[in-house]
C-alpha positions in Angstrom: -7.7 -7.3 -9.4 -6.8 -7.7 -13.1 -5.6 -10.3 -14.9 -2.2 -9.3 -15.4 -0.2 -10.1 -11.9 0.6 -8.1 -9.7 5.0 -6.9 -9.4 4.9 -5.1 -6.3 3.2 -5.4 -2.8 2.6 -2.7 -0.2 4.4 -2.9 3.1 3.6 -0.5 6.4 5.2 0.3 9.4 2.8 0.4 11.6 4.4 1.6 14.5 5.8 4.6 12.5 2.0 5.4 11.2 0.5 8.3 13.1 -2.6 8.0 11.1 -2.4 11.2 9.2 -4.7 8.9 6.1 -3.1 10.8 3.2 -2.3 7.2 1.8 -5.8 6.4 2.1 -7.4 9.7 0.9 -5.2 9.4 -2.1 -5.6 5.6 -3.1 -8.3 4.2 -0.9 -8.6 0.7 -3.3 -5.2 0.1 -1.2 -4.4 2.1 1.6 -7.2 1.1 4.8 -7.5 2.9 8.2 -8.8 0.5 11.2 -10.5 2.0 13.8 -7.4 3.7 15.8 -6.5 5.3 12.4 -3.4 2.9 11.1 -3.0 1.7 8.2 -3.6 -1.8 6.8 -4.0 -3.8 3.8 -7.0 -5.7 2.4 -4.8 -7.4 0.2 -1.2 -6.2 -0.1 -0.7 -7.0 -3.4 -0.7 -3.8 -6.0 -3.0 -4.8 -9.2 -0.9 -2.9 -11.9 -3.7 -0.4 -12.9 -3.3 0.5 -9.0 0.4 0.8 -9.0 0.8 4.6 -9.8 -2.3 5.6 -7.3 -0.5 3.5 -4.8 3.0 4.9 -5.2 1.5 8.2 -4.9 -0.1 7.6 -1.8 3.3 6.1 -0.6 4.4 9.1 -0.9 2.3 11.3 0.3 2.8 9.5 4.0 4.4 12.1 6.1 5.7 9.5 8.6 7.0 7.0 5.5 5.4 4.5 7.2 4.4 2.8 3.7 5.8 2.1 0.8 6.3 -0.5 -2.0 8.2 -3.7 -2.4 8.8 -5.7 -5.8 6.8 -9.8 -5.0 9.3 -12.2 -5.7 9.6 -14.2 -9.1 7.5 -16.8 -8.3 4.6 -14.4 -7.0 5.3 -14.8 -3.4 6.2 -11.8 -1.3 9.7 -11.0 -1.6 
């Protein structure tokens, strides 16, 4: 992760993830499939030079079963 901190964290739904892996295929330094195919997170926290990758693999999830959430003002999740 860089040095600057990270603003936004990713969330999932996993019981709305059918385990299409778009997210994954599209930012993979994010985005992890477990062995059934949903999604998780490493580390939820978006370094910023990941931020745009991430959103795009947001988006690409058919199910919208992730997406992005701003951390709260003293770093912690919102």
């Amino acid at each position: 992760m860089s040095s600057e901190k990270a603003q936004f964290k990713a969330v999932a739904d996993r019981s709305r993830c059918c385990g299409y892996g778009l997210c994954a295929t599209i930012c993979p330094s994010v985005y992890k499939l477990d062995a059934d195919g949903l999604v998780y997170f490493d580390d939820a926290r978006i370094p910023p030079e990941l931020e745009e990758e991430a959103r795009e693999g947001a988006a690409a999830c058919p199910a919208e079963a992730v997406w992005l959430e701003p951390i709260g003002a003293q770093g912690n999740p919102a």
